[in-house]
N, C-alpha and C positions, 0 to 999 in steps of 0.2 A: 194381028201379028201372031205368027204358029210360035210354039213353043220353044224348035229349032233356032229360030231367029232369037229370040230374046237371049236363050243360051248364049248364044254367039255373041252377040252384045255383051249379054252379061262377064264374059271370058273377056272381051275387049277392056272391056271401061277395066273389070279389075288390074288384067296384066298391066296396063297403061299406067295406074295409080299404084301398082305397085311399083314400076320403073320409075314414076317418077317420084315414090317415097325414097327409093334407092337415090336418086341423084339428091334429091333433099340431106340425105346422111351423109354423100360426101362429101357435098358442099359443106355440110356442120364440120367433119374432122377436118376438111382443108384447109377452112376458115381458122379452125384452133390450131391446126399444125403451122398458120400465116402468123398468127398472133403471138404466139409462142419464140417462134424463131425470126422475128422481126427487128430489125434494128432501124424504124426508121421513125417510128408512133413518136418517143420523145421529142426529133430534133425538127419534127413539120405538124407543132402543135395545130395551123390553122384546119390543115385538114382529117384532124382527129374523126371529129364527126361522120366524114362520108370515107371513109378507113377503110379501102378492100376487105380485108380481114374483118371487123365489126360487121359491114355488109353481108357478107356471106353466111356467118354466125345466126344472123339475126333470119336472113330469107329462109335460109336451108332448114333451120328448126321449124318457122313458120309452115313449109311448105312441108314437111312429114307430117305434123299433125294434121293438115287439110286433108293433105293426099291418104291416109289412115284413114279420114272418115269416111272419103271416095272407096276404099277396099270394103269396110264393112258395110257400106249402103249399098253396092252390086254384089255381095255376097248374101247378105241377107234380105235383099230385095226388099230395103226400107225405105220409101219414099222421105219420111221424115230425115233421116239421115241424106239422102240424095239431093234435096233442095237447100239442105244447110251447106252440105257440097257444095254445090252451085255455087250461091249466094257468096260463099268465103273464098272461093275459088276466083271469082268472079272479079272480087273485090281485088286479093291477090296481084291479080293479072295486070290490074290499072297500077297498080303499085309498083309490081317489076317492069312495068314500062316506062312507066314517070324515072324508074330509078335507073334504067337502061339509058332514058335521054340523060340526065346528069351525069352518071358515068362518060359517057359521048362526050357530051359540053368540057366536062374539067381534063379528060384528059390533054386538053388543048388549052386551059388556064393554066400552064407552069410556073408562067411569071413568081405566083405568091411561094414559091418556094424558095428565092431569093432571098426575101428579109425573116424569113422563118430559120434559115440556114445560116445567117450573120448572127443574130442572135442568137443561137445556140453555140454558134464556134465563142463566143464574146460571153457568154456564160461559162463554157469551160477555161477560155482566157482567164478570168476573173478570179475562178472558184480555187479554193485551199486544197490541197491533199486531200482535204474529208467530204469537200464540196460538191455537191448536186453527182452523184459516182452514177447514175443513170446518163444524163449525156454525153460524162467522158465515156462511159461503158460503148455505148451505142455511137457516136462519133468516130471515136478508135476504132470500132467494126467496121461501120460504110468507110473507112480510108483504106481501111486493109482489104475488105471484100470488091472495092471497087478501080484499087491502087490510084489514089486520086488522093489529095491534099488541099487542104483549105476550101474554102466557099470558087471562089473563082480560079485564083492558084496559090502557089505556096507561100507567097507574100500577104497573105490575107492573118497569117499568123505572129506577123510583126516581129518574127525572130524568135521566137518562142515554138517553134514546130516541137510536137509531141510526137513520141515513137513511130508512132501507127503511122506515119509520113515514109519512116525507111522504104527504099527501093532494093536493099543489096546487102545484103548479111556480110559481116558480122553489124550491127547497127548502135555498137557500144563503143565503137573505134572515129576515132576527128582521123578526117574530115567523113560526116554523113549524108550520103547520095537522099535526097528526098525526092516523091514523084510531084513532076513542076505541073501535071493538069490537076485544075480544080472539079469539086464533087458534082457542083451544082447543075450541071450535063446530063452527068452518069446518074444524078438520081430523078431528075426530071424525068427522062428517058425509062427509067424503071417505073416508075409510076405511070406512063404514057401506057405504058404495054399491058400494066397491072388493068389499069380504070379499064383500057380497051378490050380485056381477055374477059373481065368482069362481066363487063355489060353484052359481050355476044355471049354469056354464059347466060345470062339474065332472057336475055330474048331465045335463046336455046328453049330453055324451059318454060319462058311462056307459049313458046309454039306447041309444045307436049301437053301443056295444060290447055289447051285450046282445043286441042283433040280429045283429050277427056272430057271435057267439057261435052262439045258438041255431041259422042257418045251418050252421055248421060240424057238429054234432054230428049230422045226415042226412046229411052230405058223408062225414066221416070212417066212419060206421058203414057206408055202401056200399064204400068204398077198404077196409074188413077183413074183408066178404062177399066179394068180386072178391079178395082179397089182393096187393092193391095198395099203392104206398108207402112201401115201404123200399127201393127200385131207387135 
């Protein structure tokens, strides 16, 4: 392979890992700009664990530090650095896929957001003035950001509807208009588009990393014809 060619490789694999350190960092602040202004993590505890926001946190850091090694190992023409590339890259890949299919799978389990969303409405029922003020916080929001009341509809409150229900200002004056569709739709629905934006994001990037990839493996097998790369 002339020296031409490997340049051009070399130019390839990095631009590649550098684009795809780039989507690595936005995925990190979009994940913390999710988390941050979330109001839904308290009231659908089951699915904390596989949490867009946590998701993406956790990939997007993963994959700058990969895609970083990828930049120095075609930059310095380290083989050692290139096969650790690989290797984690590699791994990576089965990873965002595995996590592409679950994304895929739940966004089509909504069901468990039903008794997740009764008990929380039934915990702030319950709670004092001083009581659990993260689910009233977060509850009151998805009513108001999604103008929707109670779990199913506005009878799910037993007569006891809280502000966040008003439909129609002023919301201090009897008699009070409340919105009569329930949440449990509107945030199923949000969550449907979340998990499915997710996971074509997930498969996005392992197409890009599959290109780098495959780059790398003509790169690195000329750096151990020339023996080159552990300098």
């Amino acid at each position: 392979m002339n020296r031409s060619c490997v340049n051009c490789l070399k130019t390839m694999v990095i631009s590649l890992n550098f684009l795809c350190w780039l989507c690595g960092a936005f995925v990190v602040a979009f994940g913390e700009f999710q988390m941050i202004h979330s109001k839904f993590a308290s009231l659908i505890p089951t699915f904390w664990p596989i949490y867009p926001a946590n998701t993406l946190v956790v990939t997007g850091t993963i994959v700058t530090c990969v895609c970083y090694l990828g930049v120095l190992g075609g930059m310095k023409e380290n083989r050692c650095m290139l096969i650790t590339f690989f290797v984690l890259l590699f791994v990576l890949m089965l990873v965002e896929l595995a996590m592409a299919c679950v994304f895929l799978v739940y966004s089509r389990k909504t069901e468990y957001f039903k008794n997740d969303l009764l008990q929380s409405l039934e915990i702030y029922r319950q709670s004092g003035p001083d009581g659990n003020k993260t689910i009233k916080k977060d509850f009151d929001a998805v009513q108001h950001l999604f103008r929707c009341c109670g779990v199913n509809d506005v009878t799910d409150w037993k007569g006891d509807v809280p502000i966040s229900c008003c439909n129609k200002d002023p919301c201090n004056i009897v008699p009070i208009t409340n919105w009569e569709e329930g949440c449990l739709e509107k945030v199923s629905e949000w969550f449907t588009r979340n998990y499915r934006s997710t996971g074509a994001g997930v498969v996005t990037m392992f197409i890009i990393q599959f290109v780098c990839m495959s780059i790398s493996i003509p790169l690195f097998c000329h750096f151990s014809r020339e023996g080159l790369g552990y300098q």
